[in-house]
Every structure is written in C-alpha cells, then in structure tokens.
One Martini backbone bead per residue (centre of mass of N, CA, C, O) as a GRO file, in nm:
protein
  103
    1UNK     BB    1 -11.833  -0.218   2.854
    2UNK     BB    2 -11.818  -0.053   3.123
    3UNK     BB    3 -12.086  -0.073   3.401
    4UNK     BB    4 -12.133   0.177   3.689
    5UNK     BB    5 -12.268   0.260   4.011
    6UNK     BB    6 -12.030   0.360   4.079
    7UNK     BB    7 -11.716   0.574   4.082
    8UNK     BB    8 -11.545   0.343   4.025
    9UNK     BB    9 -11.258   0.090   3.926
   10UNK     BB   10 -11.112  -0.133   4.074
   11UNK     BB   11 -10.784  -0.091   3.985
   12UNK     BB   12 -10.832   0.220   3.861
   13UNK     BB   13 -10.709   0.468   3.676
   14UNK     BB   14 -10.901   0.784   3.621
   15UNK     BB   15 -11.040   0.961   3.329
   16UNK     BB   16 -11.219   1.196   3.281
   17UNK     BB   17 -11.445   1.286   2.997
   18UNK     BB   18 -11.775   1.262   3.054
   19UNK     BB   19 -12.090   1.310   2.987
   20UNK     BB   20 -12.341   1.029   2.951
   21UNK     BB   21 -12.615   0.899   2.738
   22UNK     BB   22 -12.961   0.800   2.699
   23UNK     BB   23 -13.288   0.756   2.527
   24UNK     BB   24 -13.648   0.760   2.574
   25UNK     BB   25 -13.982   0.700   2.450
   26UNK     BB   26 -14.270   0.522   2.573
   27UNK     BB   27 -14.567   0.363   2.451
   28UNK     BB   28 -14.806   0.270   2.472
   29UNK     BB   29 -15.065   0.026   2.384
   30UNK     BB   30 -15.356  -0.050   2.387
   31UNK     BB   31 -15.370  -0.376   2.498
   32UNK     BB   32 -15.218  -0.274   2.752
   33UNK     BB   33 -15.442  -0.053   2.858
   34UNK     BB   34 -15.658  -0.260   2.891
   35UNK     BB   35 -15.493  -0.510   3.099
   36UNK     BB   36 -15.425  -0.230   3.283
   37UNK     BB   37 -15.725  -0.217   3.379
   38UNK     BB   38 -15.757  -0.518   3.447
   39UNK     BB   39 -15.560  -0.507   3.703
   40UNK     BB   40 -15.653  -0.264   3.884
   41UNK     BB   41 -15.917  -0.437   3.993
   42UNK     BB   42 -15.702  -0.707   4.115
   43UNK     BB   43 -15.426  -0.666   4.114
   44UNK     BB   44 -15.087  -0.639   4.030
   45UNK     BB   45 -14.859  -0.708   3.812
   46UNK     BB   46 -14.798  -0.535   3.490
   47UNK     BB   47 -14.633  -0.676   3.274
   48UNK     BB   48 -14.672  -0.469   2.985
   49UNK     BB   49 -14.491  -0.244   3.128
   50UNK     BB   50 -14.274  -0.364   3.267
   51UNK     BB   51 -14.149  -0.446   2.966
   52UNK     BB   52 -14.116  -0.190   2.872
   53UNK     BB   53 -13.938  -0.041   3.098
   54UNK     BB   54 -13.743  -0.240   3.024
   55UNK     BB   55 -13.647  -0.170   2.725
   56UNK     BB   56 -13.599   0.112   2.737
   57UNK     BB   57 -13.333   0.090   2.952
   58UNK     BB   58 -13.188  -0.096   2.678
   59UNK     BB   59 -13.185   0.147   2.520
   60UNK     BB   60 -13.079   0.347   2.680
   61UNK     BB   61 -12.812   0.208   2.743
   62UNK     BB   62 -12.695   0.172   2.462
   63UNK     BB   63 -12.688   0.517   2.388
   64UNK     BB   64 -12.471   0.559   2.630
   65UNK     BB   65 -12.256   0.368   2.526
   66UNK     BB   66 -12.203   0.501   2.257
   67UNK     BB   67 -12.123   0.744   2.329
   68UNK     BB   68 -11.863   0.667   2.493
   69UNK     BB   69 -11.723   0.543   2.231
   70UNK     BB   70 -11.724   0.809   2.088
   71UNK     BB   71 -11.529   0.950   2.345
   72UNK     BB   72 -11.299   0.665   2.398
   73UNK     BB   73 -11.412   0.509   2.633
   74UNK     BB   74 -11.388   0.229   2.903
   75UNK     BB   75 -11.602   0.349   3.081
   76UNK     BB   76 -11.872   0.357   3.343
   77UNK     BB   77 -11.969   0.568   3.576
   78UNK     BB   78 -12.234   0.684   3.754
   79UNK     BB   79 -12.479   0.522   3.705
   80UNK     BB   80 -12.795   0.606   3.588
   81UNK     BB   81 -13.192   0.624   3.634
   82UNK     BB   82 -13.469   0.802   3.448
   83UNK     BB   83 -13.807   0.903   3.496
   84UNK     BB   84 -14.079   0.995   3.282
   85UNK     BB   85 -14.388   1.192   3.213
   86UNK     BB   86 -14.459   1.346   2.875
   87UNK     BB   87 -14.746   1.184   2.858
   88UNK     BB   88 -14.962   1.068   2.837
   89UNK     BB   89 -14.879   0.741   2.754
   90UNK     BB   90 -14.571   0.856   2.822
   91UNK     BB   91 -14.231   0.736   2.861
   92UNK     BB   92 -13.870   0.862   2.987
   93UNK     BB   93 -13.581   0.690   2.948
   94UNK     BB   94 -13.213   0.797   3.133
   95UNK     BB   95 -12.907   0.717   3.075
   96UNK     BB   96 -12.616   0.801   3.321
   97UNK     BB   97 -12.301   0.912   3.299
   98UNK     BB   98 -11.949   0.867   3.346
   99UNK     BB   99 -11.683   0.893   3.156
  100UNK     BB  100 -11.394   0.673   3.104
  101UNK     BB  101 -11.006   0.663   3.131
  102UNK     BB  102 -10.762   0.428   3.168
  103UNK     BB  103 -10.431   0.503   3.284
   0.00000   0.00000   0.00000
C-alpha cells in the first residue's frame, strides 16, 4: 500500500475512496514511569516513552492500512498523525488519511 503525506501520487489520476483510520491508546507501564521519573531529573530524551509512541504509530498505521484495504484503496494519501492524552499515563495515537484509488 502506498502511503504520502502528500495530497496526490505523481503521475497518477486518483479516485477517492473516502476517509481511513487507524488508533491505539497505550499505556506506560511501572518500569517506564520510574526511569522517566529518574530522567526528568537530568533532563535528556526519555527513551522508553519516546519507544512507546513510537509502536503506538506502527500500530496506528498498520490498522489505517487494513482499513484502506478494506475499501480496495490503492494508496492512502493526505496521511497525518495526531496524538492525544486520554487519561493520566496513557495516550491515543490516530493515524489517518484519504483512501484512493488509480484510475
């Protein structure tokens, strides 16, 4: 499946299909919350969070694709990600975009 952050595919005359998603809500766990306790301490990049959203969007993206498969999309273009924090120690990532298909 192709996937752009642009609005088209260069050198391809596009049908829209419609709106594709994808999400995920992930949760730290004890272990993470501790280590990133003990780094704001000393200030630098939280690895095991930055870890997190980083699989959260790998999710996020993967369920944005099934979706487009669904509706025999042949790329997703105009992608973006947004995130969002839906309680205390856990957060929602939303990968989303238009499905199309190449005429």
């Amino acid at each position: 499946m192709i996937t752009m952050t642009i609005d088209s595919v260069p050198g391809k005359q596009l049908e829209v299909v419609g709106l594709v998603k994808g999400n995920v809500v992930r949760a730290k766990h004890i272990g993470r919350d501790i280590m990133a306790g003990f780094k704001t301490l000393v200030g630098g990049e939280i690895a095991g969070y930055t870890e997190l959203l980083s699989e959260a969007r790998e999710i996020a993206t993967e369920r944005m694709v099934k979706d487009a498969q669904r509706l025999g999309a042949d790329a997703i273009v105009g992608m973006r990600y947004i995130t969002c924090s839906v309680m205390d120690g856990a957060s929602e990532v939303t990968a989303y975009g238009t499905a199309v298909k190449f005429v």
